[in-house]
C-alpha positions in Angstrom: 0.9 -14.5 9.6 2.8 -11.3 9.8 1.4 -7.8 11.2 -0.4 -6.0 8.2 2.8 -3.3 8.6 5.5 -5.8 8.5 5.5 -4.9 4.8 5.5 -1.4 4.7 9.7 -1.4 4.9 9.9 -3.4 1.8 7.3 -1.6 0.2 8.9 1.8 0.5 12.4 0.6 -0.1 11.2 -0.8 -3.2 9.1 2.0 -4.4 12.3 4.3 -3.2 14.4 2.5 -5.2 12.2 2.5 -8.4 11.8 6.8 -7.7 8.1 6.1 -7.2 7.7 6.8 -3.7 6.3 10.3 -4.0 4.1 9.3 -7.1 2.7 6.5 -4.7 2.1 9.0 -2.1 0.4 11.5 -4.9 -1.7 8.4 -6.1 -2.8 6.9 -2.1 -3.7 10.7 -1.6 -5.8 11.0 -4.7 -7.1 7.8 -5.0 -10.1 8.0 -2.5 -12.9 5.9 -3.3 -10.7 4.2 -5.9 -8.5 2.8 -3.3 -11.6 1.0 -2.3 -12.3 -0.5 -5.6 -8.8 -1.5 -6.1 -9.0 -3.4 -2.8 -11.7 -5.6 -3.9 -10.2 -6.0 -7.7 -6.7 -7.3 -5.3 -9.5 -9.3 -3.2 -11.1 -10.8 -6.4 -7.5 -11.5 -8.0 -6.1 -12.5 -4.9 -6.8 -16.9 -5.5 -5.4 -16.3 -9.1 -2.6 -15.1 -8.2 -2.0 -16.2 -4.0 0.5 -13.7 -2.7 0.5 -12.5 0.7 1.6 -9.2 0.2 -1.1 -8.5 -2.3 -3.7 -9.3 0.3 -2.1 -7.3 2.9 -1.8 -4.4 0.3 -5.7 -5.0 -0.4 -6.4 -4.6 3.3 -4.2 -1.2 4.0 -6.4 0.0 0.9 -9.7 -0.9 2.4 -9.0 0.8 5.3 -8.6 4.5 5.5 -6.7 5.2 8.6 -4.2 2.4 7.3 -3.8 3.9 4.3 -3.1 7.2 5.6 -0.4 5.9 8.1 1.2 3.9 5.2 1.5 7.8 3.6 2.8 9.6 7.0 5.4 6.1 6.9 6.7 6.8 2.9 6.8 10.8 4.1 9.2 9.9 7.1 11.0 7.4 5.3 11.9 10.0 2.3 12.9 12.7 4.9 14.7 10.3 7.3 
C-alpha cells in the first residue's frame, strides 16, 4: 500500500489541469465538519465502488491536520 500522500501529486495535477484547484482549496477550507461526513459517505461507498484513491481521499478528510497539509501542498504547487 502506498503512503496516504503518494496521491496528492496526481490529485493536484489533475485538479490543475481541470482549473479546480483553487475551488478545491475554497471547498477543503469551508468544508469543516462536512469534510467529516463526506469521509464516511467515501467510507460507506468505498466496497461499491473499491478504489484505492477514494479510500485514501476519505482518510485525508477524516483527518484535519491532513487535510490542511493537502491545502498548504495545492497552495505551493499553484505558486511553484
Amino acid at each position: 500500500m502506498q503512503a496516504p500522500r503518494a496521491y496528492w501529486p496526481a490529485w493536484a495535477e489533475r485538479l490543475q489541469s481541470w482549473n479546480l484547484d483553487t475551488f478545491a482549496v475554497w471547498l477543503l477550507e469551508a468544508a469543516g465538519p462536512l469534510a467529516l461526513l463526506s469521509a464516511q459517505a467515501l467510507h460507506f461507498f468505498n466496497p461499491l465502488f473499491p478504489n484505492l484513491q477514494m479510500k485514501e481521499l476519505a482518510t485525508m478528510l477524516e483527518e484535519d491536520e491532513e487535510t490542511r497539509a493537502f491545502i498548504h501542498y495545492l497552495h505551493a504547487e499553484k505558486i511553484g
